[in-house]
Backbone of each chain as ProteinMPNN parsed JSONL, in Angstrom:
{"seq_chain_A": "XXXXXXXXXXXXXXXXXXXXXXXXXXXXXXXXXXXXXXXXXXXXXXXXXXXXXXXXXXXXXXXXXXXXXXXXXXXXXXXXXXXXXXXXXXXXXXXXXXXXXXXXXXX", "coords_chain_A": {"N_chain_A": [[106.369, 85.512, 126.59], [109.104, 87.541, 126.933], [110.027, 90.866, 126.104], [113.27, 91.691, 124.711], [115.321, 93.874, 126.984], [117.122, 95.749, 125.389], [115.362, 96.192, 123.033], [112.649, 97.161, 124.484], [113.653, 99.229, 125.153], [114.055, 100.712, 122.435], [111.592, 100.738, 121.606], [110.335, 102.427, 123.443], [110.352, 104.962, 122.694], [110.06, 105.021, 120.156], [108.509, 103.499, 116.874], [110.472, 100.751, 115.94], [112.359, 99.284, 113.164], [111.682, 96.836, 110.823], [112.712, 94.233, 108.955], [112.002, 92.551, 106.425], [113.104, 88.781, 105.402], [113.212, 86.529, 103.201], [113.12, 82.931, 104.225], [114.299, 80.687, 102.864], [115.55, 81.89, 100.051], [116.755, 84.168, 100.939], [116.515, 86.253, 99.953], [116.09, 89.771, 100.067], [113.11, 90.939, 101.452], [110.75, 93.038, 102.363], [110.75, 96.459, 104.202], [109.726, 97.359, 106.951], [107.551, 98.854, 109.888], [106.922, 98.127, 113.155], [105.579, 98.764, 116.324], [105.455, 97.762, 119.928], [103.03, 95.807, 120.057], [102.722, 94.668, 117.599], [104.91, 93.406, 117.399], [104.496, 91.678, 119.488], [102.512, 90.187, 118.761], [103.392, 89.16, 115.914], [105.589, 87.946, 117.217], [103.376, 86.102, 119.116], [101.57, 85.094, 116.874], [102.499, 84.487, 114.891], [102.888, 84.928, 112.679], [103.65, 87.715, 109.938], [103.159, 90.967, 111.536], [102.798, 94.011, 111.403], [103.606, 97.76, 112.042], [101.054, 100.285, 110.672], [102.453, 102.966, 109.453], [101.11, 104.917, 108.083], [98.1, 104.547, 108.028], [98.435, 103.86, 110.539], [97.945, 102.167, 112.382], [97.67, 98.862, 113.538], [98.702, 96.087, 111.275], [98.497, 92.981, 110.086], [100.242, 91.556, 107.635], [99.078, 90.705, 104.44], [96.659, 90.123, 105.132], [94.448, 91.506, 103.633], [95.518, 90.458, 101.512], [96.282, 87.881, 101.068], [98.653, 87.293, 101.215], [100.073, 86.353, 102.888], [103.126, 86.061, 105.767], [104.965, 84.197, 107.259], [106.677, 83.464, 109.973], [110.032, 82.398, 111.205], [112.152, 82.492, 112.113], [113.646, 85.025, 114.331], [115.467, 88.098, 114.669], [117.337, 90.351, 116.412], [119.119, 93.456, 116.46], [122.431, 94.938, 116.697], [121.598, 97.368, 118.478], [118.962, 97.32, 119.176], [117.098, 98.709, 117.74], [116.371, 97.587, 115.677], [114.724, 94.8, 113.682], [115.157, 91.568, 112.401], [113.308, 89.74, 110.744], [112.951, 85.843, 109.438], [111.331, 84.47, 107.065], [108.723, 83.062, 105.762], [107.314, 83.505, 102.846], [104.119, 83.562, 101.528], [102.764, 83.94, 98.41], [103.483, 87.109, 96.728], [105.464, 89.136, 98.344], [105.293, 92.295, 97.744], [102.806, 95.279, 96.888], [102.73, 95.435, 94.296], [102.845, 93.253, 93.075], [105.506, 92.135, 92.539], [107.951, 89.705, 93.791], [109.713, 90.505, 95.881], [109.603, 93.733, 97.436], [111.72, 95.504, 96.729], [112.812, 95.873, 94.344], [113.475, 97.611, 92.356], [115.785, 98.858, 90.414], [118.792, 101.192, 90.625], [119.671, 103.086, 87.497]], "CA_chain_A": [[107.536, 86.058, 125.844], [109.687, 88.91, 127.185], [111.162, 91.712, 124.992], [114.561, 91.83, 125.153], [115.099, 95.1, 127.248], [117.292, 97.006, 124.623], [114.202, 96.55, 122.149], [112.299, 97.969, 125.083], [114.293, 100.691, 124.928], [114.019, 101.313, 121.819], [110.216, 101.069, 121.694], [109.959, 103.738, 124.22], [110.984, 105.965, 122.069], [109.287, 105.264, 118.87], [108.704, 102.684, 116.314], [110.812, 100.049, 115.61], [112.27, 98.364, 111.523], [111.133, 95.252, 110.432], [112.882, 93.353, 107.346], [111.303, 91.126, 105.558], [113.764, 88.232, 104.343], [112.486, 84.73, 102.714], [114.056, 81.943, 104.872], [114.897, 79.953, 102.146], [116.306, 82.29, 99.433], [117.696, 84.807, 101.606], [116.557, 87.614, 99.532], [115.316, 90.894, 101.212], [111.636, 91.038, 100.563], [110.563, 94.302, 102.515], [111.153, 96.904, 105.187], [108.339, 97.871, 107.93], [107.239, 99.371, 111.39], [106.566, 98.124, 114.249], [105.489, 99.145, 117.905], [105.271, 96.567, 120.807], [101.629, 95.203, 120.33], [102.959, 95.212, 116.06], [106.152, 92.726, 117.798], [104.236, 90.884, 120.268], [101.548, 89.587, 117.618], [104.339, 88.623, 115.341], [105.791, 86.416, 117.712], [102.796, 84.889, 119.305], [100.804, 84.55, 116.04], [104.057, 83.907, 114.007], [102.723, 85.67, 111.379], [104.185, 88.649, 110.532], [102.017, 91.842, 111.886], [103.531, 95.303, 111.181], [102.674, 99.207, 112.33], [101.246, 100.89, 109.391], [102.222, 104.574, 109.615], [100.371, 105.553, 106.939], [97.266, 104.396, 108.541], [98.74, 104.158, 111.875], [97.029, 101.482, 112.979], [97.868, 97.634, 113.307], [98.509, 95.7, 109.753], [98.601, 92.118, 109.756], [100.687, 91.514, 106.211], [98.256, 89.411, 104.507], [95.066, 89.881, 106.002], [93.048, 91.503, 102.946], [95.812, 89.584, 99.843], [95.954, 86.742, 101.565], [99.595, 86.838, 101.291], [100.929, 86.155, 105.059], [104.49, 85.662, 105.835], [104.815, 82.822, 107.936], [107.845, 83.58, 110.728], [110.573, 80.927, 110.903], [112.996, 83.006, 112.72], [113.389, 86.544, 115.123], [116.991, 88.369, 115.324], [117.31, 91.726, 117.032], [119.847, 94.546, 116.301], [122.711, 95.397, 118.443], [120.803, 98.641, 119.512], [117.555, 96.959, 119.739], [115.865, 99.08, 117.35], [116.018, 96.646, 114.611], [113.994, 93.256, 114.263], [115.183, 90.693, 111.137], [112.104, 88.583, 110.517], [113.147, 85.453, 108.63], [109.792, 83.998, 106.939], [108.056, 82.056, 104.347], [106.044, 84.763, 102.342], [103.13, 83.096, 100.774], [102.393, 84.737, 97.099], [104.375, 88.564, 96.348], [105.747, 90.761, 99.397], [105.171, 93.99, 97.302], [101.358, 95.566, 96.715], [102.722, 95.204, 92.984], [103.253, 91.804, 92.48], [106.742, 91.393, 92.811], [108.22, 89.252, 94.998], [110.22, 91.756, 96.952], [109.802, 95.1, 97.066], [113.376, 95.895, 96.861], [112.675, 95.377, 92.559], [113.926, 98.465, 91.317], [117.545, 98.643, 90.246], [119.562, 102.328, 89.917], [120.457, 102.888, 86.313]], "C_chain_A": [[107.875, 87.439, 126.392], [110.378, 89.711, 126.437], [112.345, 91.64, 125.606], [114.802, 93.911, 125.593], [115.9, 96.175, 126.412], [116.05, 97.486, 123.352], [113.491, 97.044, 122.794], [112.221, 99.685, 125.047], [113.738, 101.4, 123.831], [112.279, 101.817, 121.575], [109.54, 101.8, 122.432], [109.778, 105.14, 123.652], [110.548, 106.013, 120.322], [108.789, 103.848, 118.142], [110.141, 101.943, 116.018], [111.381, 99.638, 113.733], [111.984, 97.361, 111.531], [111.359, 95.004, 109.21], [112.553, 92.35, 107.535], [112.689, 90.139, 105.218], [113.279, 87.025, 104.215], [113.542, 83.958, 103.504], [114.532, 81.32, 103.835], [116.003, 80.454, 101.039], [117.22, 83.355, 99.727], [117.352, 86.246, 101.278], [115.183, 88.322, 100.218], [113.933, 91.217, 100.472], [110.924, 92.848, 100.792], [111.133, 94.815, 103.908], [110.089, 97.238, 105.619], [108.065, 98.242, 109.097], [106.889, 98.499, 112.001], [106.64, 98.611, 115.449], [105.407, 97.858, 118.606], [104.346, 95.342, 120.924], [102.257, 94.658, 118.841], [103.937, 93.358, 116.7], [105.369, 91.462, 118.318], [103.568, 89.787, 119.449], [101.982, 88.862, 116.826], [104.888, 87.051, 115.911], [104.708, 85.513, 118.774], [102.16, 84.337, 118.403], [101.838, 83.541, 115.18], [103.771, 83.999, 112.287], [103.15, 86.913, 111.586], [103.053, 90.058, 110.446], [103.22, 93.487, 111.948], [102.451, 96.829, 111.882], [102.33, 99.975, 110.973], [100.981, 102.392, 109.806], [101.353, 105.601, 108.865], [98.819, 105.493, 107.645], [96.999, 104.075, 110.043], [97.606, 103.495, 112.678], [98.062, 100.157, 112.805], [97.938, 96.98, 111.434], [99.048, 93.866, 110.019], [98.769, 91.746, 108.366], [99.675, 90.115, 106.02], [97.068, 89.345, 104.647], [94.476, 90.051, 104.377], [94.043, 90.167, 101.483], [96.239, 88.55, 99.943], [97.628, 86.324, 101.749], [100.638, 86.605, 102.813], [102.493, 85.713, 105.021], [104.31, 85.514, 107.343], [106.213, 83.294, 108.935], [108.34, 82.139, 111.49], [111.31, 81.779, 112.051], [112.892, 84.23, 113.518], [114.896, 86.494, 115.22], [116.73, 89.512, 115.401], [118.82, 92.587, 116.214], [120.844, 94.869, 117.296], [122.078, 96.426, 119.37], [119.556, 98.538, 119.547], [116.559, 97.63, 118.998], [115.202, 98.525, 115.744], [115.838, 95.34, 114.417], [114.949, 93.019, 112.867], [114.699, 89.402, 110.902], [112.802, 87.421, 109.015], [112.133, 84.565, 108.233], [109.766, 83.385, 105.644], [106.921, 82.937, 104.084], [105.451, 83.628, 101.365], [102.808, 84.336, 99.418], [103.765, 85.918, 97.196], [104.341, 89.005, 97.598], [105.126, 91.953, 99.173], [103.655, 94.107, 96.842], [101.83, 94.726, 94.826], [102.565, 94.506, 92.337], [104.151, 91.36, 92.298], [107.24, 90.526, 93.868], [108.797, 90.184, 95.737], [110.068, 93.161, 96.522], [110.917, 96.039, 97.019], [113.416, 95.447, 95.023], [112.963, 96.158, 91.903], [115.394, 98.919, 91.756], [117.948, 100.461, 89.941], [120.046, 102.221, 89.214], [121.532, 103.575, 86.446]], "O_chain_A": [[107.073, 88.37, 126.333], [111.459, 89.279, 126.036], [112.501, 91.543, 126.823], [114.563, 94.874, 124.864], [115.585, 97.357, 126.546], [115.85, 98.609, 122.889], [113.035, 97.932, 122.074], [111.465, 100.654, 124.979], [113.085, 102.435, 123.972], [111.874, 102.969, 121.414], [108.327, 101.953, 122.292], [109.195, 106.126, 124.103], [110.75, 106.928, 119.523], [108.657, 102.944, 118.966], [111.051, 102.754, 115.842], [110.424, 99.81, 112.977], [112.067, 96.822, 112.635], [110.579, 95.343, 108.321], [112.666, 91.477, 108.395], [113.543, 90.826, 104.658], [112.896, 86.44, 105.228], [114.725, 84.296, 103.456], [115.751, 81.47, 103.93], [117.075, 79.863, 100.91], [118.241, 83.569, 99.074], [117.683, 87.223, 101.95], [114.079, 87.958, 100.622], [113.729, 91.61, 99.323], [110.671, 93.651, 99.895], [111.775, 94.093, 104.671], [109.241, 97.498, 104.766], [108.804, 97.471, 109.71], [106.307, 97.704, 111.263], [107.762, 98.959, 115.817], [105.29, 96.844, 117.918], [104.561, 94.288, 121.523], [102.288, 93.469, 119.158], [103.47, 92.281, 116.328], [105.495, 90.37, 117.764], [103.994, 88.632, 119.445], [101.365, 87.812, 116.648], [104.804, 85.879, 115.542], [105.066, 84.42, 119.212], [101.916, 83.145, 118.59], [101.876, 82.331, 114.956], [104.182, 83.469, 111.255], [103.203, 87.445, 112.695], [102.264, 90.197, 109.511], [104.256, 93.663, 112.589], [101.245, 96.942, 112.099], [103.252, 100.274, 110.215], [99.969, 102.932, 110.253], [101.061, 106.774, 109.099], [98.336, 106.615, 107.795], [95.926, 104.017, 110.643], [96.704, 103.99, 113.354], [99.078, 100.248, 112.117], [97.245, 97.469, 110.543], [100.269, 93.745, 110.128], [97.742, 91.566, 107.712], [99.466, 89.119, 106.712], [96.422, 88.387, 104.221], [94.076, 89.041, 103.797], [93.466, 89.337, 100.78], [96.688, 88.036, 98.918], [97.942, 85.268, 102.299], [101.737, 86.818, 103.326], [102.893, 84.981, 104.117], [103.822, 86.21, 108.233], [107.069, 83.556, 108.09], [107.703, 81.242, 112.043], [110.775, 81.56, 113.137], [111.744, 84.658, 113.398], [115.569, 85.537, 115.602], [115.924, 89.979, 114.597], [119.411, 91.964, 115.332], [120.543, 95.071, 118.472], [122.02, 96.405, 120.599], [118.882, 99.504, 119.904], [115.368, 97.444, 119.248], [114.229, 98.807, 115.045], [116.678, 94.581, 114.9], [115.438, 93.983, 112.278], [115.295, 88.326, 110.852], [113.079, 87.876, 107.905], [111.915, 83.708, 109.089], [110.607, 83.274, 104.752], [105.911, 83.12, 104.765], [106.13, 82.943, 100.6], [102.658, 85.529, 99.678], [104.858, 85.605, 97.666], [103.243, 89.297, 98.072], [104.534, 92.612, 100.028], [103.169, 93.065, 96.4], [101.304, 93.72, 94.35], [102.213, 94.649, 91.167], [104.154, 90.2, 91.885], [106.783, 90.775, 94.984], [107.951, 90.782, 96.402], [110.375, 93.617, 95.42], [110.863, 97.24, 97.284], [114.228, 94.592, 94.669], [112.889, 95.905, 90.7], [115.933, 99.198, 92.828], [117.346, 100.987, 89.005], [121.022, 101.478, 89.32], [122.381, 103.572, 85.555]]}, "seq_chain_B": "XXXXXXXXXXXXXXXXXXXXXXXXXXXXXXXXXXXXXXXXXXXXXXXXXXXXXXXXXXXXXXXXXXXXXXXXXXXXXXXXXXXXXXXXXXXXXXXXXXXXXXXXXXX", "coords_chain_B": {"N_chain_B": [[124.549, 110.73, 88.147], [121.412, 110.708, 88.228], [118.86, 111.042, 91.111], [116.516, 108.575, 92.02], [112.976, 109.492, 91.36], [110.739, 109.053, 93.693], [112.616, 108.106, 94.995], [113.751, 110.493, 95.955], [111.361, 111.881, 97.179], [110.934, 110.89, 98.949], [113.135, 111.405, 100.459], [112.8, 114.359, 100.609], [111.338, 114.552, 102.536], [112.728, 113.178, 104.912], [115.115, 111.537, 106.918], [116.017, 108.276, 104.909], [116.056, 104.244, 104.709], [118.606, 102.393, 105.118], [119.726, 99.07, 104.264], [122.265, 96.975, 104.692], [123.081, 94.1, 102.563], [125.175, 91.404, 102.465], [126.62, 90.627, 99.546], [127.794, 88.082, 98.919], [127.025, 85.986, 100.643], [124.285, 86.713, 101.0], [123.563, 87.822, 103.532], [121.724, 89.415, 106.295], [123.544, 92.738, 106.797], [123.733, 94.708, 108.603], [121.402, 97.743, 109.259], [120.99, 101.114, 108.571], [120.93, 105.066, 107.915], [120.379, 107.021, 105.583], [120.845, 110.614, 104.455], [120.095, 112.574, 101.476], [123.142, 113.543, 100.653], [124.688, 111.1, 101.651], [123.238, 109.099, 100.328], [124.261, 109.882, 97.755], [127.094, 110.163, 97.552], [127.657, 107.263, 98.311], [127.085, 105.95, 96.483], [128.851, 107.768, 94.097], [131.227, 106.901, 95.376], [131.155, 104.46, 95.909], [131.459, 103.628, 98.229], [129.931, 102.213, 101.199], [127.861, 105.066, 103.096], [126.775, 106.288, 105.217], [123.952, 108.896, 107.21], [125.074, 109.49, 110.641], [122.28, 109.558, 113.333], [122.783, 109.797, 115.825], [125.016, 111.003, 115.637], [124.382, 113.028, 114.145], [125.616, 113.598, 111.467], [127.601, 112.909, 108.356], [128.514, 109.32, 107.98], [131.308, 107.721, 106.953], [131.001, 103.992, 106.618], [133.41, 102.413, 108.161], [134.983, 103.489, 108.367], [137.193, 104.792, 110.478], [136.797, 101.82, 111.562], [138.341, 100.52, 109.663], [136.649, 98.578, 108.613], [135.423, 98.707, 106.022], [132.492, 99.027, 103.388], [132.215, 97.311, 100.631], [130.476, 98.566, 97.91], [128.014, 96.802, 95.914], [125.646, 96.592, 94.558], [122.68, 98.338, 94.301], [119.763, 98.816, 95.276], [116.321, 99.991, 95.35], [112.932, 100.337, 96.898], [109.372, 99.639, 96.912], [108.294, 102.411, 97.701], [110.122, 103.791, 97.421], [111.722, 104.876, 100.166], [113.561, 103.366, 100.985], [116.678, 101.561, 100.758], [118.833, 99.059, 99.001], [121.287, 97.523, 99.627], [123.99, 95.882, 98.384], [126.532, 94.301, 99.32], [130.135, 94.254, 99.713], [131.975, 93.004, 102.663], [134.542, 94.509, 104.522], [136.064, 92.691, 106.901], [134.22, 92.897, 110.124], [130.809, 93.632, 110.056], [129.326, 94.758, 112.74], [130.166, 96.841, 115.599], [130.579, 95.399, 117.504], [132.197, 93.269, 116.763], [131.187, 90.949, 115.866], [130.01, 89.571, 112.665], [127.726, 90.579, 111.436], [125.343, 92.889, 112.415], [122.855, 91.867, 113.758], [122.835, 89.661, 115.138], [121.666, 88.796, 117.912], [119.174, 86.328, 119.352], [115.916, 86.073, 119.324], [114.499, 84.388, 122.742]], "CA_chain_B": [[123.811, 110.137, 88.94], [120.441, 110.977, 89.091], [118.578, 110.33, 91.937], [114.951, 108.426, 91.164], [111.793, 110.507, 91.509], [109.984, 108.222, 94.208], [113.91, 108.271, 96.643], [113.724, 112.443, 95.558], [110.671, 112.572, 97.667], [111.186, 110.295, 100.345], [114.392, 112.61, 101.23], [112.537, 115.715, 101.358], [110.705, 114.047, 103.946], [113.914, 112.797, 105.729], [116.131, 110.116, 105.995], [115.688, 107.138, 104.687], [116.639, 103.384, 105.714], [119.662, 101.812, 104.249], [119.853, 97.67, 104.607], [122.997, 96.298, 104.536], [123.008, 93.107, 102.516], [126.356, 90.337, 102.062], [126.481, 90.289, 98.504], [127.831, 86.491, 98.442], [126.378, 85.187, 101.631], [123.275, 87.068, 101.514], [123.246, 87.406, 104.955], [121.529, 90.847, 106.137], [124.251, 93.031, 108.17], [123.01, 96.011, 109.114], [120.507, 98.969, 109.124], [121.496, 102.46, 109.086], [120.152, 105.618, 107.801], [120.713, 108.001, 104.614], [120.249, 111.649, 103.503], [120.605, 112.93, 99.771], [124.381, 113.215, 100.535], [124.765, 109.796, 101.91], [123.202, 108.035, 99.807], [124.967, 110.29, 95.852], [128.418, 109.144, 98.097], [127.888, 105.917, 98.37], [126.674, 105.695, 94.87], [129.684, 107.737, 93.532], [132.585, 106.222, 95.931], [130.844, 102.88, 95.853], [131.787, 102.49, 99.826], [128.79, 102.566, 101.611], [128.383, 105.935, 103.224], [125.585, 106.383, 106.298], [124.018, 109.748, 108.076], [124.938, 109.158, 111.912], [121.448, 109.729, 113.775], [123.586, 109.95, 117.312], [126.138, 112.042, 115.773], [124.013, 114.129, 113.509], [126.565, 113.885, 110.742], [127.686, 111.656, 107.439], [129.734, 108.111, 108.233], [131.733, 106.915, 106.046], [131.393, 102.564, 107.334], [134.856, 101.808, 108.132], [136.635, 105.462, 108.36], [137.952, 104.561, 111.737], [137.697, 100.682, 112.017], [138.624, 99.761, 108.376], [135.599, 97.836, 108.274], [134.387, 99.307, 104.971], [131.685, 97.778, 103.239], [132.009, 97.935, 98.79], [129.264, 98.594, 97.169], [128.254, 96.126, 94.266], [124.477, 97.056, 93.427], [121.846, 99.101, 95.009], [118.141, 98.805, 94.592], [115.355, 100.799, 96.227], [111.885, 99.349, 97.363], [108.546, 100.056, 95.665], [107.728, 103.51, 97.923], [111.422, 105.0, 97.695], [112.107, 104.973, 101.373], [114.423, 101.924, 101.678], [117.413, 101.026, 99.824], [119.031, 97.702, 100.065], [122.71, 97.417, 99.585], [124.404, 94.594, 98.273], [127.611, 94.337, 100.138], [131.247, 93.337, 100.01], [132.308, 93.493, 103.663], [135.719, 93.727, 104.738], [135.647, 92.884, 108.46], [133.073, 93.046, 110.461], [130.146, 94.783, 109.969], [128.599, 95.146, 113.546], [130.732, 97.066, 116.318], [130.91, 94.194, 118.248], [133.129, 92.348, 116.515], [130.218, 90.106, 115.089], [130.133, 90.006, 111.373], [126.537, 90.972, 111.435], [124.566, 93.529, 113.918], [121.622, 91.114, 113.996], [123.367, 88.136, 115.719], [120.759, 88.755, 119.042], [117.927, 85.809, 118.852], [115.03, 86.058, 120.404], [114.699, 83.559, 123.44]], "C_chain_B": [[122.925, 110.624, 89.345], [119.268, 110.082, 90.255], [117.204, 109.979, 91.54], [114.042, 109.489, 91.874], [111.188, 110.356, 93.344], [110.933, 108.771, 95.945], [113.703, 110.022, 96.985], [112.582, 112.646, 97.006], [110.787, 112.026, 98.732], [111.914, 111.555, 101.458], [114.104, 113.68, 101.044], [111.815, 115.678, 102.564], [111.392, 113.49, 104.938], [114.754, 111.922, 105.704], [115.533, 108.722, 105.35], [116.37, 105.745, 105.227], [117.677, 102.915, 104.377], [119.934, 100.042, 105.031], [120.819, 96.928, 104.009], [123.532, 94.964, 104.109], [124.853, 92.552, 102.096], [126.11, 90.205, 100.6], [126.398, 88.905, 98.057], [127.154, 85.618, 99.29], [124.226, 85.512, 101.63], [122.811, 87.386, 103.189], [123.01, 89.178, 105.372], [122.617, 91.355, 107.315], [123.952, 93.608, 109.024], [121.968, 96.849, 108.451], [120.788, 100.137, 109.474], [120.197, 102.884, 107.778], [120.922, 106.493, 106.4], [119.789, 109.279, 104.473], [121.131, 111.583, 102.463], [122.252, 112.615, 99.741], [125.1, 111.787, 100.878], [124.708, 109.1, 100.781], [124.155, 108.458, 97.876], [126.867, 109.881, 96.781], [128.822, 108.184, 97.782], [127.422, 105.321, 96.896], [128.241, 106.243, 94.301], [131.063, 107.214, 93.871], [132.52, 104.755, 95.959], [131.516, 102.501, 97.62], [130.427, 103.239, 100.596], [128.984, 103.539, 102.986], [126.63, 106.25, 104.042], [125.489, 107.756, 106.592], [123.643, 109.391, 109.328], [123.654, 109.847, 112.562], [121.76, 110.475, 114.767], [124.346, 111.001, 116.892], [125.299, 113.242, 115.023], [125.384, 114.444, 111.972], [126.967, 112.515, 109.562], [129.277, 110.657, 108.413], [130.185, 107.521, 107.538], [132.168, 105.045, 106.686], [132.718, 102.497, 107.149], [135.932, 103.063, 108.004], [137.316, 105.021, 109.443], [138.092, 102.79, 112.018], [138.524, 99.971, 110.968], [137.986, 98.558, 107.746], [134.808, 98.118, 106.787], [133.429, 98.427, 104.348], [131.609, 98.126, 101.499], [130.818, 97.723, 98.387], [129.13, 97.97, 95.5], [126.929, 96.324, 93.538], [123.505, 97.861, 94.768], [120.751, 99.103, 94.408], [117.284, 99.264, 95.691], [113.758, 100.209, 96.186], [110.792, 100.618, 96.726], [108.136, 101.988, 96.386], [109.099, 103.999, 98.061], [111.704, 105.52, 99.322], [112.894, 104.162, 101.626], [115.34, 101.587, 100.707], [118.105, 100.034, 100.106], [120.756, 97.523, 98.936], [123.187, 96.28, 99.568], [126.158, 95.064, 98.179], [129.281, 94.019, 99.34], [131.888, 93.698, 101.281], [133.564, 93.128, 104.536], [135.79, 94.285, 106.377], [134.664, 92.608, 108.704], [131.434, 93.839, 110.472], [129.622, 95.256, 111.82], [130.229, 96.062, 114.334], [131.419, 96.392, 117.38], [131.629, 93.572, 117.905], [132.322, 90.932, 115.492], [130.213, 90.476, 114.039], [128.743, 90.82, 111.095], [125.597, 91.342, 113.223], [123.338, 92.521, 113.765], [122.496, 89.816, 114.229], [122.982, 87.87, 117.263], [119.815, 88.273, 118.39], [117.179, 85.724, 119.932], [114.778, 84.955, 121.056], [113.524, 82.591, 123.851]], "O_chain_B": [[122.937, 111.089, 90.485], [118.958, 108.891, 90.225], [116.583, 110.773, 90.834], [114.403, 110.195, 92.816], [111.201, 111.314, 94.117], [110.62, 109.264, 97.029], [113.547, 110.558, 98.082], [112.901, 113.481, 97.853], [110.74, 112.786, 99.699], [111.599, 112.187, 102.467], [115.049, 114.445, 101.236], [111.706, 116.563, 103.413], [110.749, 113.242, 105.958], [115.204, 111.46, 104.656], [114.362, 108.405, 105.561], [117.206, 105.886, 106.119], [117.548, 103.047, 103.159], [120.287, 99.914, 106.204], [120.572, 96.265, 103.001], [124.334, 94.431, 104.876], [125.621, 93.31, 101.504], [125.134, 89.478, 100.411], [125.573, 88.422, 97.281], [126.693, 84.566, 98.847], [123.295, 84.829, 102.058], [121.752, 87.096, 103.746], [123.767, 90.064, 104.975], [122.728, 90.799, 108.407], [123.862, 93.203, 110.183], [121.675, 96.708, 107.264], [120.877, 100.372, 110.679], [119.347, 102.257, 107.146], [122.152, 106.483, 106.376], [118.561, 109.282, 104.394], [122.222, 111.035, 102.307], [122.713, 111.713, 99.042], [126.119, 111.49, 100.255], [125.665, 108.566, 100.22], [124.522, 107.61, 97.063], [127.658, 109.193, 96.136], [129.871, 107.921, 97.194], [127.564, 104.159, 96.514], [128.996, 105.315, 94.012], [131.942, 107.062, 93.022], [133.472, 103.977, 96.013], [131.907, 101.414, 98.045], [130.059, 104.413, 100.562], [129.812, 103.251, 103.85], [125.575, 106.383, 103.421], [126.558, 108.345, 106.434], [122.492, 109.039, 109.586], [123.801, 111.057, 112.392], [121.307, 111.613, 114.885], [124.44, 111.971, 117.644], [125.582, 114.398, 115.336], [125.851, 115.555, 111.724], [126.691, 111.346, 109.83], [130.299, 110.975, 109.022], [129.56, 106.503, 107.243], [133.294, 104.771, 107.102], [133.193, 102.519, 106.013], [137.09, 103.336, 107.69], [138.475, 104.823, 109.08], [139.112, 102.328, 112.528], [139.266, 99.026, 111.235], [138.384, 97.812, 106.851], [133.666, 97.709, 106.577], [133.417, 97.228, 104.626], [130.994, 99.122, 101.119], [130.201, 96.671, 98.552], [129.673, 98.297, 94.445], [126.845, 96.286, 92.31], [123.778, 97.836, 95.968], [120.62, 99.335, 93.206], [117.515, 98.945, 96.857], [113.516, 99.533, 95.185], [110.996, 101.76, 96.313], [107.721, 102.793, 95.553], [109.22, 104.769, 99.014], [111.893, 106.725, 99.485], [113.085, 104.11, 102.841], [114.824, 101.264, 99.636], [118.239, 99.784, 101.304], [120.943, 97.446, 97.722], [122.99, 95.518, 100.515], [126.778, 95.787, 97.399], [129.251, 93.459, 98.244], [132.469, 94.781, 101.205], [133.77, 92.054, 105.102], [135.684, 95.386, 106.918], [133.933, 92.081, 107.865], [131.329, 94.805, 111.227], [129.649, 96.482, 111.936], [131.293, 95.955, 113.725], [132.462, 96.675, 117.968], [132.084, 92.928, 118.85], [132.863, 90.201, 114.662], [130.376, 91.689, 113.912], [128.881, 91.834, 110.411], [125.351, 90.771, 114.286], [122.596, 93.418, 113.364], [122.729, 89.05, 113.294], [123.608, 87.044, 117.928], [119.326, 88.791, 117.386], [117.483, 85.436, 121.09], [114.717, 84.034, 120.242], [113.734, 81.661, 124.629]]}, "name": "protein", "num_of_chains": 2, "seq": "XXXXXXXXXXXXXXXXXXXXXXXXXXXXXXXXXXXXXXXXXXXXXXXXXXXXXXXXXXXXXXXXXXXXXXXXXXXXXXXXXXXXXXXXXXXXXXXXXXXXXXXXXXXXXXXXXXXXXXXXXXXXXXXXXXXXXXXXXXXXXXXXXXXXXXXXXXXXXXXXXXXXXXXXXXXXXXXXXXXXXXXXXXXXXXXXXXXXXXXXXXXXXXXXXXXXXX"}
């Protein structure tokens, strides 16, 4: 698998976004980092594998809550620095227990 | 319009991401970026209202192509860094002419 060279680009230059959306219902589950190794993993495992800045390390979504999101789809950004993972999330997206972490509304 | 606690702190820490959703299609358009003024804009004008990265400066979507995009709800993700925009989009959203900047699939 070859990156497409404007995602190149952009990964020269820093991290990467990564939305979450459920293939089936459409709705936006989360937003997340990735770097190249973060990308690559994604699409050969086809699970989805994120950069966690916080711990700035590798994060395979899933690993310790078992909840994995399954990748159905890959679409890029016109400027390459945005992925849109379309997946089958097993259990809640959010640490919380919601399904998406996009769950709080402005009153 | 106050802003929540969680977004408050995000944006002293910088911008945040803004995710362009189709209200009726669901279909994600874009990803841009917000500060404080961006995002109390696009909350009080209801047209969704970006800070350009490249330009260093606020964008109002659709000042120049008449692409605007109405704003019908807004909800923010569980760590206040990400808000996800539920759309009405007249035109296109990408630059390209594509209704959606994510219409590059990986090969």
């Amino acid at each position: 698998m070859n990156i497409p060279a404007q995602i190149k680009e952009a990964l020269s230059k820093g991290l990467i976004s990564a939305i979450a959306q459920d293939a089936e219902s459409n709705e936006v589950l989360m937003l997340a980092w990735m770097n190249e190794e973060a990308l690559l993993k994604t699409i050969e495992s086809k699970r989805a594998t994120y950069f966690s800045r916080s711990r700035n390390s590798l994060w395979v979504k899933g690993e310790t809550s078992g909840h994995f999101q399954e990748v159905v789809e890959i679409k890029f950004d016109c400027d390459g620095d945005a992925v849109l993972l379309k997946i089958n999330q097993i259990g809640a997206a959010c640490h919380t227990g919601e399904k998406s972490c996009f769950h709080n509304e402005f009153k």
